[in-house]
MARDRENLO-272569 format. One line per field, with one value per atom (N, C-alpha, C): residue number from 1; chain; atom name; x, z, y. Coordinates in steps of 0.05 Angstrom, whole numbers, plus 5000, padded with zeros to 4 digits. Layout:
N
num c(NUM;...)
chaine c(A;...)
atome c(CA;...)
X c(X;...)
Z c(Z;...)
Y c(Y;...)
END
This chain:
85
num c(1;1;1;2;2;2;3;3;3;4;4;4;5;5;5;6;6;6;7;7;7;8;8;8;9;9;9;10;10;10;11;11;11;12;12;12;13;13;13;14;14;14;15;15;15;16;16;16;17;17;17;18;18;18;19;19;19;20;20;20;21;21;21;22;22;22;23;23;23;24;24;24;25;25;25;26;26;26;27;27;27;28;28;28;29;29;29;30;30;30;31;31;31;32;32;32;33;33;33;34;34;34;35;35;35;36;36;36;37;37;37;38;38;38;39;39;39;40;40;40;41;41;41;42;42;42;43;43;43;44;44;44;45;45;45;46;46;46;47;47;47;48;48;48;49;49;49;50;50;50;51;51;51;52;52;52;53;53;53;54;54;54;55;55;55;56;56;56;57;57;57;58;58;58;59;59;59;60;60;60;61;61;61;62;62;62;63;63;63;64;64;64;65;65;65;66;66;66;67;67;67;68;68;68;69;69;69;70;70;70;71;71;71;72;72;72;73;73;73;74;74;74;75;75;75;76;76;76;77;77;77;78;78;78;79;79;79;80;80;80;81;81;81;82;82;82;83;83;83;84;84;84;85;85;85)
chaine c(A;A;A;A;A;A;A;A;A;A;A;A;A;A;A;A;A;A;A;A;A;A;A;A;A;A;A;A;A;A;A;A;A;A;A;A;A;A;A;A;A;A;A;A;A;A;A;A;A;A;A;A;A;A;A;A;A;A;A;A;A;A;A;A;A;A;A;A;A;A;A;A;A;A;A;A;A;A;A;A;A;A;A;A;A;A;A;A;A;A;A;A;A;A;A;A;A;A;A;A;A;A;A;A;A;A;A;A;A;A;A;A;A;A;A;A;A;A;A;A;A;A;A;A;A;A;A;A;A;A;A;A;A;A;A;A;A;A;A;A;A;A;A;A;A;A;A;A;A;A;A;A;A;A;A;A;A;A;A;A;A;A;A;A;A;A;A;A;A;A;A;A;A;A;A;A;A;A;A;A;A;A;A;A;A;A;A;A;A;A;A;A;A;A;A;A;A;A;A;A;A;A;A;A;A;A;A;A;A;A;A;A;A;A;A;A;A;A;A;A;A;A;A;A;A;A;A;A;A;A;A;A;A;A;A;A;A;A;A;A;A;A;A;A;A;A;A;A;A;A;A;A;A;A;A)
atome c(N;CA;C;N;CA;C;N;CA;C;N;CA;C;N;CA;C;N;CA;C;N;CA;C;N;CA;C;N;CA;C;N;CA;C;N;CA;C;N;CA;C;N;CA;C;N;CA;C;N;CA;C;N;CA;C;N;CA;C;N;CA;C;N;CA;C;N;CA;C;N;CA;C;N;CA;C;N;CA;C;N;CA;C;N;CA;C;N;CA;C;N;CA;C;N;CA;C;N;CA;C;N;CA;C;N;CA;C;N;CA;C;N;CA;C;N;CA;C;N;CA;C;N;CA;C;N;CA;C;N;CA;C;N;CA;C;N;CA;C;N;CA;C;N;CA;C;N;CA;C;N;CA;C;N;CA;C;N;CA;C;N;CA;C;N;CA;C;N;CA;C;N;CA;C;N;CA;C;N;CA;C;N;CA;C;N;CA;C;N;CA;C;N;CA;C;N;CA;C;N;CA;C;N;CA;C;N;CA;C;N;CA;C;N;CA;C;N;CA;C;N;CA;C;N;CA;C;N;CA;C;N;CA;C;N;CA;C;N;CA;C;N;CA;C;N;CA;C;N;CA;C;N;CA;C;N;CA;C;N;CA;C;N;CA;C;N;CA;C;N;CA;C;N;CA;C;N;CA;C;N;CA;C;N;CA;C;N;CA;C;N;CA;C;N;CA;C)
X c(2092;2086;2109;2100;2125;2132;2144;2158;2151;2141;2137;2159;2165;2192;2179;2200;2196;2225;2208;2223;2240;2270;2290;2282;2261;2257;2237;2223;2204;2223;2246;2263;2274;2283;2297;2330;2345;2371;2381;2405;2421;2435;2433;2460;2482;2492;2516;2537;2559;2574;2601;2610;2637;2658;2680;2693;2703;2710;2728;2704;2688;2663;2661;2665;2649;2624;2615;2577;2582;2580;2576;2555;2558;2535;2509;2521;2498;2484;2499;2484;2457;2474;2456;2428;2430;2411;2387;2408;2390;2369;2371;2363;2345;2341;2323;2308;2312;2296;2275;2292;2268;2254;2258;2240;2227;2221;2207;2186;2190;2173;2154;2163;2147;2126;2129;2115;2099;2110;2085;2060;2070;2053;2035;2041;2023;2005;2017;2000;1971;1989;1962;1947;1949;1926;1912;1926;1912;1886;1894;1874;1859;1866;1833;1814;1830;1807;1794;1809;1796;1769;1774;1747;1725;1737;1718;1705;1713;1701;1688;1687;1678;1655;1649;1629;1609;1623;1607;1589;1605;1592;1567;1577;1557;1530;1531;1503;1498;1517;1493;1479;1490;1485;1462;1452;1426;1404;1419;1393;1382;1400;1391;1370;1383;1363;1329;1332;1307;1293;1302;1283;1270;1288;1282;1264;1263;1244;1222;1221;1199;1188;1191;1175;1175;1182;1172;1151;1146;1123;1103;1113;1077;1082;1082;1078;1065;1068;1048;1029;1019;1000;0977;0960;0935;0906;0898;0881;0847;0837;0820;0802;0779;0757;0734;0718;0699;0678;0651;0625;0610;0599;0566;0546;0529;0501;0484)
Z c(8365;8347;8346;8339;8350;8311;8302;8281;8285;8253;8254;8243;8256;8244;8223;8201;8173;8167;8153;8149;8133;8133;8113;8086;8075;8051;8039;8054;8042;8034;8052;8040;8017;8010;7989;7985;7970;7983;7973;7998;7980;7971;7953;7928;7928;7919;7929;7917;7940;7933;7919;7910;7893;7906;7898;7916;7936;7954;7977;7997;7985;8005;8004;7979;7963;7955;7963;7950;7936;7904;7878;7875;7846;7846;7832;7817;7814;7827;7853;7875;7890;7888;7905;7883;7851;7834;7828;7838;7834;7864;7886;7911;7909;7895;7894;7873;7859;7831;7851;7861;7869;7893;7911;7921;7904;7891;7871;7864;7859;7844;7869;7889;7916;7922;7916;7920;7898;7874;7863;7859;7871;7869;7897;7923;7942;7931;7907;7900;7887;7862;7857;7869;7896;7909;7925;7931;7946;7922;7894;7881;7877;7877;7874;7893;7920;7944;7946;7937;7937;7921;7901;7874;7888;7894;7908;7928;7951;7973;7955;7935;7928;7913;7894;7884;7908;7922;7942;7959;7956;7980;7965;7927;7919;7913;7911;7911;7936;7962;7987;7988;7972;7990;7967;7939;7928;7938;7955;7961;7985;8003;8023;8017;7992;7981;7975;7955;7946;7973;8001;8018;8033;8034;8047;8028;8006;7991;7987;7995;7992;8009;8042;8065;8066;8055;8050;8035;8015;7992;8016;8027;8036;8058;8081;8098;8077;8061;8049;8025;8026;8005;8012;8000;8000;7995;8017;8017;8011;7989;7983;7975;7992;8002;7980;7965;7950;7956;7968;7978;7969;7962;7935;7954;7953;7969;7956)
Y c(4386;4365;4346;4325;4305;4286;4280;4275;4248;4241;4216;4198;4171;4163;4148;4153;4145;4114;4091;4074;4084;4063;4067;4072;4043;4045;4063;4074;4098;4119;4131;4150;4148;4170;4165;4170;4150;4148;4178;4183;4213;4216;4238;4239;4225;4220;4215;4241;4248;4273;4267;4290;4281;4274;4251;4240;4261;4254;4269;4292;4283;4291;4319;4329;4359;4355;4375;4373;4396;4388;4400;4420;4432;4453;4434;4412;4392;4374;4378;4358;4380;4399;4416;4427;4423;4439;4409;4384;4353;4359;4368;4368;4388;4407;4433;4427;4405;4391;4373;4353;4338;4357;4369;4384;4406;4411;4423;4407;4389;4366;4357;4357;4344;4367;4383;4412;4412;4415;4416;4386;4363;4348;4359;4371;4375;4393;4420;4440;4434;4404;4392;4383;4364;4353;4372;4394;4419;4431;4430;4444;4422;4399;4382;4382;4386;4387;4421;4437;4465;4456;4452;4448;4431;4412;4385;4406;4423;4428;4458;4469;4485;4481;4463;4450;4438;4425;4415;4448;4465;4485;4499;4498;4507;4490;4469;4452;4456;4453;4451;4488;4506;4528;4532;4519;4509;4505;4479;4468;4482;4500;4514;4541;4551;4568;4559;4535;4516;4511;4508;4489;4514;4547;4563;4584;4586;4592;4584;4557;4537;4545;4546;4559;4574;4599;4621;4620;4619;4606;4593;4573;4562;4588;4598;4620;4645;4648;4669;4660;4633;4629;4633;4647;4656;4626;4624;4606;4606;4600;4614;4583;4591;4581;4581;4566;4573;4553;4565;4552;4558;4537;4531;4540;4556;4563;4547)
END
């Protein structure tokens, strides 16, 4: 799979580290914050599409019941004939 290049301005700029080019224990707990947050916004859009594709599976697997019951029903209806002499 090949990496898609992402513009400058869509990223987001990085920390900046403590002078003399130490990365802090707050740089590193700000970096595990916002990835946290990016995650759980994917978790949410993952559970809307679960629901959406699960509602959806249960009306269609309805109406598959309704149309195959239905021909069952006419294949065994009793047809009954009544002639006036």
């Amino acid at each position: 799979m090949t990496a898609t290049p992402t513009s400058p301005s869509s990223r987001p700029a990085p920390a900046a580290a403590a002078p003399g080019g130490r990365i802090t224990r707050a740089d590193i707990e700000a970096k595990l914050r916002q990835i946290q947050g990016d995650v759980e916004t994917g978790v949410e859009s993952g559970r809307d599409i679960g629901r959406i594709a699960a509602i959806g599976g249960a009306v269609l697997g309805v109406f598959v019941i309704y149309f195959l019951g239905r021909r069952h029903g006419r294949k065994k209806r009793t047809i009954v004939e009544i002639k006036r002499v």
